[in-house]
N, C-alpha and C positions, 0 to 999 in steps of 0.2 A: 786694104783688106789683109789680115792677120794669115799666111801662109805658111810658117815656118816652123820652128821646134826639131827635136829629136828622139827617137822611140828606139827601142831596143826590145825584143820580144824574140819566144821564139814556138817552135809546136812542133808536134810529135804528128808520123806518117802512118796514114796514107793520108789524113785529113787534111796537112799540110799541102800536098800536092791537089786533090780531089776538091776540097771545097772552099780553102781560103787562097787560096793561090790566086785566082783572077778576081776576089773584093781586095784582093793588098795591090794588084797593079792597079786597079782603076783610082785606087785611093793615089797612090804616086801620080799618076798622072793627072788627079786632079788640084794635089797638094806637092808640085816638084819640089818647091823649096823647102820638104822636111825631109831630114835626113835619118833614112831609116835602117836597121840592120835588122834583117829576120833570119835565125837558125833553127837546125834541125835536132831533134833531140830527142829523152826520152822522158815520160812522163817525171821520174821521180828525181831526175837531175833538174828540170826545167823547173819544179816545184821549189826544191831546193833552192836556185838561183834566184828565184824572187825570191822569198826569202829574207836571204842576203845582202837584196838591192841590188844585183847586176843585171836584173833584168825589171824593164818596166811591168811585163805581163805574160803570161803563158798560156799556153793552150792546149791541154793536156788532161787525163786522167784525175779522177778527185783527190786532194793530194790526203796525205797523214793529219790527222786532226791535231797533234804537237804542234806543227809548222804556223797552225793560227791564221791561215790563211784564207780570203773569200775563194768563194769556190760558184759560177755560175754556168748554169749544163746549157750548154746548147745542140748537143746532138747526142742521142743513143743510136750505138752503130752494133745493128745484127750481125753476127758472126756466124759464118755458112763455111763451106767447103768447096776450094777451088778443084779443081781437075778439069785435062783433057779433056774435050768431048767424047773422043773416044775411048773416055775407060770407063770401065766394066757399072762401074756406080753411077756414070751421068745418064743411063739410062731411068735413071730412080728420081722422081719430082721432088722426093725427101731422103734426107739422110738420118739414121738413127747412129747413135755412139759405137753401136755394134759391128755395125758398116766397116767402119774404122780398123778393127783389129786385124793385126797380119798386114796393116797399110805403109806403106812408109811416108811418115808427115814434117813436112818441112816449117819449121817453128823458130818465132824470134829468138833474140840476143837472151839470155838471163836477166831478170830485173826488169824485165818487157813486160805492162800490165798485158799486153795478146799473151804471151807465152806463158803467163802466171795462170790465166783463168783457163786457155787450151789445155794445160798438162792439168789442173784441177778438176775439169770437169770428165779428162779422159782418164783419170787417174780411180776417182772416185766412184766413175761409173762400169766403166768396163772391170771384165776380170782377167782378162789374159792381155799381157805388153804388145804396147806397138813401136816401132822404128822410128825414132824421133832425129832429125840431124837439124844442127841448129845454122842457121840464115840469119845477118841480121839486116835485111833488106827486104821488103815488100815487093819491092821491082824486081829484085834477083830471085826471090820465092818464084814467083810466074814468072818470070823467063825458064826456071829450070824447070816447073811444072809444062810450057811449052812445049820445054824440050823431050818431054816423055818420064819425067824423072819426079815422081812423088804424089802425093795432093799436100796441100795448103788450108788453114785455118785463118780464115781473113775477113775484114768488114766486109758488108756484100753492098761495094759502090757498084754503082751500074758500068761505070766505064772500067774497071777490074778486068771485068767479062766478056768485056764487046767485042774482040776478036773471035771469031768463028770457030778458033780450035779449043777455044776455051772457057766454061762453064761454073756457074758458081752457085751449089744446090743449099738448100735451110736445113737445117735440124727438124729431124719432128721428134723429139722425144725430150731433148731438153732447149731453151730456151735461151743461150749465150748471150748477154747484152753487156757492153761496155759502154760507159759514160764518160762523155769528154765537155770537158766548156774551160770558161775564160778564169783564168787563177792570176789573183794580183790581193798584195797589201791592204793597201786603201786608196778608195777614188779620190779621193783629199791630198794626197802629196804625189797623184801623177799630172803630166805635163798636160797640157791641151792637146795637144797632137796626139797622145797617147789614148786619150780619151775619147777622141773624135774615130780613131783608128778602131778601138774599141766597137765602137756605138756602131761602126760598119761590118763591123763580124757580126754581130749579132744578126744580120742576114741570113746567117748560115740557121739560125735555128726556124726560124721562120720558114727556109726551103726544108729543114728536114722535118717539120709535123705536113708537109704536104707528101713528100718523100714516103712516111710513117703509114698515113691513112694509105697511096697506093700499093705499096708495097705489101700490105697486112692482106688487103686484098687478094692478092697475086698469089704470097707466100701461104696462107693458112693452109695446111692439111686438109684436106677431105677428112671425112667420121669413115668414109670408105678405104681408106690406104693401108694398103697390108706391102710390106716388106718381100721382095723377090726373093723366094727360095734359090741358090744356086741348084743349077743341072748337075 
């Protein structure tokens, strides 16, 4: 039986941690004898590299239509607002842009499609400045929101959230989605393993239109929701 080959790939966080992380172990363990490298990275560098050829396949943001690249989506990830339980805004089922202002928001690296469409959408909607310091870690963003220090502009995975002190509300006003899926050359000049490797992500879109329909559920605004006047 045919077990072996080499893959190189790499993806861009949180998704890396949150959805493909336990289909790449179970693949290793089912296939030891392929020897696999997986890195972390960011959307428009990881594009790049395939590309190039140093990478078999990515998993990432849609990349630039120059690059001539397939591009297939497997997850659209809603972008919500992390904070404390205890601050002043998580008592609000929704969040509007406005909420925002006067906030201090802790936002990716430069060239971060989150940090490209957070400052776009906060930029173009709001009218008065908000406090922006740049993080380029998803993990260290919520640690220091933990620790009392900011809110956060982040996919809204369920386990983000799941600690008690910490809360992850929807927009109601605008609509944030980013698109990520599998970016590579051509299926024609990758290896088997790469291919097989492939065909088991694609799992991930599958759990996220089940994701989609609860979540829509969950999340939709009431026709009744009016915005908390402060005291």
């Amino acid at each position: 039986m045919w077990d072996g080959g080499a893959i190189r790939f790499a993806a861009i966080e949180p998704i890396a941690s949150q959805k493909i992380a336990t289909i790449v172990a179970d693949f290793c363990k089912l296939r030891p004898l392929v020897q696999l490298s997986m890195e972390i990275s960011g959307s428009r560098s990881i594009a790049e590299r395939v590309r190039s050829g140093e990478l078999d396949f990515g998993i990432c943001a849609s990349p630039a239509v120059n690059l001539m690249l397939e591009f297939e989506t497997l997850i659209e990830e809603k972008l919500g607002v992390m904070m404390r339980a205890d601050h002043p805004l998580a008592n609000q089922s929704c969040i509007s842009v406005d909420d925002l202002i006067g906030q201090t928001i802790l936002l990716k690296e430069q060239n971060c499609i989150y940090r490209e469409l957070s400052e776009g959408m906060l930029v173009q909607t709001s009218k008065d400045p908000f406090s922006g310091i740049e993080v380029g870690s998803f993990y260290v963003i919520r640690q220091m929101i933990k620790a009392g220090f900011g809110i956060g502009i982040v996919p809204m995975y369920d386990c983000l959230g799941l600690e008690s002190t910490l809360v992850i509300r929807p927009f109601v006003d605008i609509d944030p989605v980013v698109v990520i899926g599998l970016v590579y050359k051509d299926n024609n000049i990758l290896g088997r393993a790469a291919l097989l490797l492939m065909n088991a992500l694609r799992e991930v879109k599958k759990q996220n239109d089940i994701h989609l329909c609860i979540i829509h559920r969950i999340t939709t605004p009431s026709p009744y929701y009016k915005k908390r006047s402060p005291k």
